[in-house]
C-alpha positions in Angstrom: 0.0 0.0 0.0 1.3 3.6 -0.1 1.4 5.7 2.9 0.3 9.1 2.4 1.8 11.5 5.6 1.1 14.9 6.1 1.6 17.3 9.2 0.7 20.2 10.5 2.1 22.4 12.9 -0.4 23.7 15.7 0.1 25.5 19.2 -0.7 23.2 21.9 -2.3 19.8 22.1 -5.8 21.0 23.7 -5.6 23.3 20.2 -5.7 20.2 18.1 -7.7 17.8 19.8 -9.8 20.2 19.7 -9.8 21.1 16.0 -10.2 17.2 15.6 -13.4 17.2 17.3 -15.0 20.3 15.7 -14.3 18.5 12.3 -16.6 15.9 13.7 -14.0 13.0 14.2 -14.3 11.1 17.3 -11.5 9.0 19.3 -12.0 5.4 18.2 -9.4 3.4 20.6 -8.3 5.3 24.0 -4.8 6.3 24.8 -2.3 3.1 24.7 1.2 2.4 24.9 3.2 1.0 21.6 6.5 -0.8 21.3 8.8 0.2 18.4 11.8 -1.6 17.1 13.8 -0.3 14.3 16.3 -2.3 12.2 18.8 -2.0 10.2 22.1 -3.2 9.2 25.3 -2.8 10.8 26.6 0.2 7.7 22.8 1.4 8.2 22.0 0.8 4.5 18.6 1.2 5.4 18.8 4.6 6.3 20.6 5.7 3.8 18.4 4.9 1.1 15.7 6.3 2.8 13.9 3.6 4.3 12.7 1.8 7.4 12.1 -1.7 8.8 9.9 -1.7 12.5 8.7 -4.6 14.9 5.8 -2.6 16.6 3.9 -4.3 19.2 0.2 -2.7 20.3 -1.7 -4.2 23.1 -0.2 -7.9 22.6 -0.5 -7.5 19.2 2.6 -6.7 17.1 3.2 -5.5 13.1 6.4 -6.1 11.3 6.3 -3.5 8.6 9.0 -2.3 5.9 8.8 1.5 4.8 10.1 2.5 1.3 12.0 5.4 0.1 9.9 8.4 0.4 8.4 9.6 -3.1 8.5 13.0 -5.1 5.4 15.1 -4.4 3.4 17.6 -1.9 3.2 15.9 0.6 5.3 12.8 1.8 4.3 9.6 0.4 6.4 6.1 0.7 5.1 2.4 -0.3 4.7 0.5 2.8 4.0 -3.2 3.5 2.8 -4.5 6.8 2.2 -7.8 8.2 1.0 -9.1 11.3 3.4 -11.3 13.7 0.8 -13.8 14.4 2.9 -15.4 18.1 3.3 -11.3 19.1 7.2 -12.2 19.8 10.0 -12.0 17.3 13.8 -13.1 17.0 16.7 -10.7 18.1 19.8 -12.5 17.5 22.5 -10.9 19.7 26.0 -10.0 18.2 29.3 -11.7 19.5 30.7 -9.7 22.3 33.3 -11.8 23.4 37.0 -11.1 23.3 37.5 -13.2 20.2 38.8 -11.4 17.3 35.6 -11.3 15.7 33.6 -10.3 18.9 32.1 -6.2 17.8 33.6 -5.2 21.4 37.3 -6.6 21.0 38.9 -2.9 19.8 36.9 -1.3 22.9 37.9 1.0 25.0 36.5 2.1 28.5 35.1 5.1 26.8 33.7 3.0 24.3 31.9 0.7 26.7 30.6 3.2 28.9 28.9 5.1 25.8 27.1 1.8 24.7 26.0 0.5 28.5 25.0 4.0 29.6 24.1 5.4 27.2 23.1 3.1 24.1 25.6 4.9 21.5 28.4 3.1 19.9 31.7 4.0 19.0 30.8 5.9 15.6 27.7 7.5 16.7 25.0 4.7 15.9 22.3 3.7 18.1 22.4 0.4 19.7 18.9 -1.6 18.5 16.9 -2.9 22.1 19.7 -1.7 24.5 17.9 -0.7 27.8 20.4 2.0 28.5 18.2 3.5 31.2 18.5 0.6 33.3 22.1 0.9 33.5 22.4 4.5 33.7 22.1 4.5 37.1 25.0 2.3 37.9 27.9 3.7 40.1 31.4 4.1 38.5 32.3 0.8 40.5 29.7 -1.3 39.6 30.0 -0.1 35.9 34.0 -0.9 36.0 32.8 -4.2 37.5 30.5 -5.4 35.1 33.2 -4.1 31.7 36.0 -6.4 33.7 33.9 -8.9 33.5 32.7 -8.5 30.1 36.4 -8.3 28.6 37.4 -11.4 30.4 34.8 -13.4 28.7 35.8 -16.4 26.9 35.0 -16.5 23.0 31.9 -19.0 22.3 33.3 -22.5 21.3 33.0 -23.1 17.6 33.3 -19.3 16.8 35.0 -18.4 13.5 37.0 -15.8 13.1 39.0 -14.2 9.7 42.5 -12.8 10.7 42.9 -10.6 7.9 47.0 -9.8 8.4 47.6 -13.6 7.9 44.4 -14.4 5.3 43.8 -16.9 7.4 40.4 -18.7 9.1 40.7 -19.7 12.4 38.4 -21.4 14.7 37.9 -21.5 18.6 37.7 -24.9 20.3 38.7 -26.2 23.5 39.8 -23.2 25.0 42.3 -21.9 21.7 42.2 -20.6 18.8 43.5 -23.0 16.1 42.8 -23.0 12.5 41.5 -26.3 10.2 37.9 -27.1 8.0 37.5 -30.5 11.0 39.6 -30.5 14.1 39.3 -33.5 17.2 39.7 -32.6 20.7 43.0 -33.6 21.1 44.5 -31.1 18.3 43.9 -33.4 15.5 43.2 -30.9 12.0 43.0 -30.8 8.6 43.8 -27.7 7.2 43.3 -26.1 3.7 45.9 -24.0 2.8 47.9 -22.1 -0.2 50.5 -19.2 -0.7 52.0 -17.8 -3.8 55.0 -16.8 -5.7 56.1 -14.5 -8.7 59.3 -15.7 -10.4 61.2 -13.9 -12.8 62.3 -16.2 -15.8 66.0 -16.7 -17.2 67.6 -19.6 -18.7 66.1 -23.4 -19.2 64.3 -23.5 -15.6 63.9 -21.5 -12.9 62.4 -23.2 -9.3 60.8 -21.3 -6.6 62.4 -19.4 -4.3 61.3 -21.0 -1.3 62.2 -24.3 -1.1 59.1 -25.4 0.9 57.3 -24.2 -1.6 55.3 -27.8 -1.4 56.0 -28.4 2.6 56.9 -32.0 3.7 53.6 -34.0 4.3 51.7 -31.5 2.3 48.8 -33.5 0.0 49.1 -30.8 -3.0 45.3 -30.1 -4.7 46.8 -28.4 -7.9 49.5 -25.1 -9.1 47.6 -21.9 -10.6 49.6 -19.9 -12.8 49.2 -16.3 -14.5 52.1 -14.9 -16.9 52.4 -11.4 -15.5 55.1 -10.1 -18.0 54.9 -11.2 -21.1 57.8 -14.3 -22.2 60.4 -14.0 -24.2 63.5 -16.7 -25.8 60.2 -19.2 -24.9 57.1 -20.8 -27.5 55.6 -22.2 -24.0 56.6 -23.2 -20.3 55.9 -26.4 -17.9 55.2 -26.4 -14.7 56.1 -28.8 -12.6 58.9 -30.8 -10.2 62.7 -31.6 -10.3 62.0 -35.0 -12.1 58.2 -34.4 -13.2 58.6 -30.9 -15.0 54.9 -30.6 -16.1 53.3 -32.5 -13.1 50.9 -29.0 -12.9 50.7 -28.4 -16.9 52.6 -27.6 -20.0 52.6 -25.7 -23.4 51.3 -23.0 -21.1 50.8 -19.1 -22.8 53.8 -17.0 -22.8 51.4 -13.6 -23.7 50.6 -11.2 -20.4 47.8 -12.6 -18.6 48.2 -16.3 -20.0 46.7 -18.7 -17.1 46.4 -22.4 -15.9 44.6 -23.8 -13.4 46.9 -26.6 -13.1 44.4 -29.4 -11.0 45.9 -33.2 -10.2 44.6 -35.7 -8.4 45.6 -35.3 -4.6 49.1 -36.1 -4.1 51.2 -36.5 -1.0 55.1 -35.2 -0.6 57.4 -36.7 1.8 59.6 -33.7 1.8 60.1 -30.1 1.1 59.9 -29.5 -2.3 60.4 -26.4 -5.0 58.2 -26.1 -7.9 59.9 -25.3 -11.3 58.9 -23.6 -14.5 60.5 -25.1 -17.8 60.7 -23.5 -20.8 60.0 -25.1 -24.1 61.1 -24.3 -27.5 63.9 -22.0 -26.4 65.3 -20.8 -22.9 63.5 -17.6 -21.0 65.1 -14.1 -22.0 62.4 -12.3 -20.2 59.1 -12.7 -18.4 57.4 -13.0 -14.8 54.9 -16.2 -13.9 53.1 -16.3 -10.9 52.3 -19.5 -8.9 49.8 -20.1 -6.1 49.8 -23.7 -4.6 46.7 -25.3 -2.6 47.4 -27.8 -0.5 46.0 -29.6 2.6 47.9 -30.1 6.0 47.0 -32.7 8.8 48.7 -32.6 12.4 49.9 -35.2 14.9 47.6 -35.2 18.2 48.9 -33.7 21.0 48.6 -35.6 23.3 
């Protein structure tokens, strides 16, 4: 439906009500009290365009409704869509406040956490959504330095994931640590999925990796990507590969800029560190830069 809002402005309430009456309207329900939730997204997207999601509960009975954009015209007009909640209760799934690295509290400071109890603000401004503030503006300075000691020393919740962005890495708490792995046992058995990258610069029949645990010891290698990053010269093509198995990931590969392979095997274990090589075919390499990104899975020894 579209809502259709307009307001005027008048000099006290006895003024309009009784302007309301005179135009021979009548109260139809007496005065009650109504329960508004707003919600939106962490970045506030809603707000920004201009609209408005609300859980409003009247007398037991409560309306989940979704406002539009307001619309060009004389007066303000929006498109609106309203259901009833038919149990009168909704959902409110609380964020992570932990001291994991992905708890929305772990870059807090005292400041910070006496704006949000007290006073229902967080650290950029925002509102907090269904904080009762007013209960806890009352504490003392104690008791509020009490209760933020013991929120900081708060243990993540098992099975919390977090992404530790300076490594590119996916971590996962369980049994008291943090450890990373897609399936990990209680007694720090894992499996982890891994990969890392290297740009070589080409010269001569072959050149391997720098690192020469390029493929780790133990590792069971998925595949080698490749992109040509500067174009190849003295070269018709390149393999990639092993000392021993020179095109184990792929071969007549592109020597023009932004030639790629997705070089996929079957899974395959190494029993030792091992550097991956580039060949070149027709001719040695005058000139150009490849770039190689291994995937690879891991498994540990239990700990105890």
């Amino acid at each position: 439906m579209i809502e259709r809002e307009i307001k005027l402005l008048v000099q006290s309430v006895p003024e309009a009500r009784a302007a309301i009456i005179a135009s021979g309207a009548f109260p139809l329900k007496c005065r009650r009290l109504q329960e508004d939730a707003l919600f939106d997204t962490d970045d506030e997207t809603l707000r920004r365009r201009g609209c408005a999601l609300r859980i409003r509960n009247d007398s037991g009975r409560s309306l989940l409704t979704f406002k539009g954009p307001v619309q060009p015209g004389p007066m303000k007009t929006r498109e609106e869509h309203e259901t009833v909640i038919s149990d009168g209760g909704m959902l409110v799934v609380a964020p992570n406040i932990t001291a994991g690295p992905n708890g929305v509290t772990a870059r807090y400071r005292l400041v910070d956490w006496v704006r949000t109890v007290r006073h229902g603000v967080k650290p950029n401004g925002n509102p907090v959504m269904i904080m009762p503030s007013e209960d806890y503006s009352r504490l003392s300075d104690e008791d509020m330095a009490a209760l933020v000691a013991y929120l900081q020393q708060m243990r993540p919740v098992s099975g919390v994931k977090a992404w530790v962005k300076a490594e590119r890495l996916t971590i996962t708490y369980e049994d008291g640590i943090w450890r990373d792995g897609i399936a990990l046992t209680v007694h720090g058995g894992r499996v982890t999925l891994r990969t890392k990258e290297e740009e070589i610069t080409l010269a001569g029949a072959f050149v391997d990796t720098t690192d020469a645990a390029f493929i780790p010891d133990r590792a069971i290698v998925l595949g080698v990507a490749s992109r040509t990053t500067l174009a190849i010269t003295g070269a018709t093509s390149y393999g990639i590969g092993i000392a021993g198995n020179t095109t184990q990931f792929g071969n007549l590969l592109g020597v023009a800029l932004n030639s790629t392979n997705n070089g996929v095997i079957g899974p395959t274990a190494f029993y030792a560190d091992t550097k991956v090589r580039v060949t070149a075919n027709g001719g040695n390499f005058t000139a150009g830069k490849v770039r190689l990104i291994i995937y690879f899975l891991e498994m540990s020894t239990p700990s105890s």
